[in-house]
C-alpha positions, 0 to 999 in steps of 0.5 A: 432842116439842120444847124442854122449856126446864126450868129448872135447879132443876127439872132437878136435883130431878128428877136426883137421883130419877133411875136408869139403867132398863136391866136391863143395866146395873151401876148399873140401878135405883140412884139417886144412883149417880153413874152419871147424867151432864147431856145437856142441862139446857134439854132435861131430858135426863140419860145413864147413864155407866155403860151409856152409854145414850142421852139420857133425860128426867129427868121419865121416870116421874113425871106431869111426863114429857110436859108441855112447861110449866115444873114450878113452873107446874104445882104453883103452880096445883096449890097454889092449887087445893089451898088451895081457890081454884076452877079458875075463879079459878085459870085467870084468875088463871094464865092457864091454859086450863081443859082444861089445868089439868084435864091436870094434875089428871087426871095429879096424880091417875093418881099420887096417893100419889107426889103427895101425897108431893110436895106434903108434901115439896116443896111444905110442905103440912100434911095439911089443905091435901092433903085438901082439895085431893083433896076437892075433885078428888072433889067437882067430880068432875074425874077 
């Protein structure tokens, strides 16, 4: 897969939602067990102390896991999405490749209450702004 080159805030968002996934070990499921260790913050990776597993990605399963672009590029062309720019305008502006933007719709939206959580939480969102960024997902008919 090659460097993912996370950025330290992006790991550590990531790292504290992160759990051990081996039914084997004492801390499997748990998260904030301390149980999680960094491997490697510019490869995103994190290891289970207590089972001493192998080096895992702490994007494992979220719609980041196999991108290689930086999260906060994602979710800023995500915003400008959802605050109703068009996907053209969104792809000059960012200078995105309009069938990567698509990529991220497309993943945004194979996990959309986990999204729409995300974009509440982390993104300061109001209800308005998210509807109208699933309206128009729907309504250019993307996904």
């Amino acid at each position: 897969m090659g460097q993912v080159n996370m950025l330290k805030s992006d790991f550590e968002a990531f790292k504290i939602h992160q759990y051990c996934d081996n039914p084997l070990c004492g801390s499997y499921g748990l998260v904030g067990a301390g149980n999680l260790i960094t491997h490697s913050i510019i490869q995103g990776q994190v290891r289970c102390k207590t089972y001493k597993s192998k080096p895992f990605s702490v994007r494992k399963g979220t719609m980041f896991f196999d991108c290689r672009t930086p999260i906060s590029r994602i979710i800023t062309c995500l915003t400008y999405l959802s605050s109703g720019t068009g996907m053209n305008a969104v792809c000059r502006n960012e200078k995105v490749g309009g069938k990567t933007l698509h990529t991220w719709i497309v993943l945004a939206s194979t996990q959309v209450s986990a999204f729409t959580s995300y974009m509440q939480k982390d993104m300061k969102l109001t209800e308005v702004q998210i509807d109208e960024f699933w309206s128009y997902i729907k309504k250019k008919t993307i996904i």
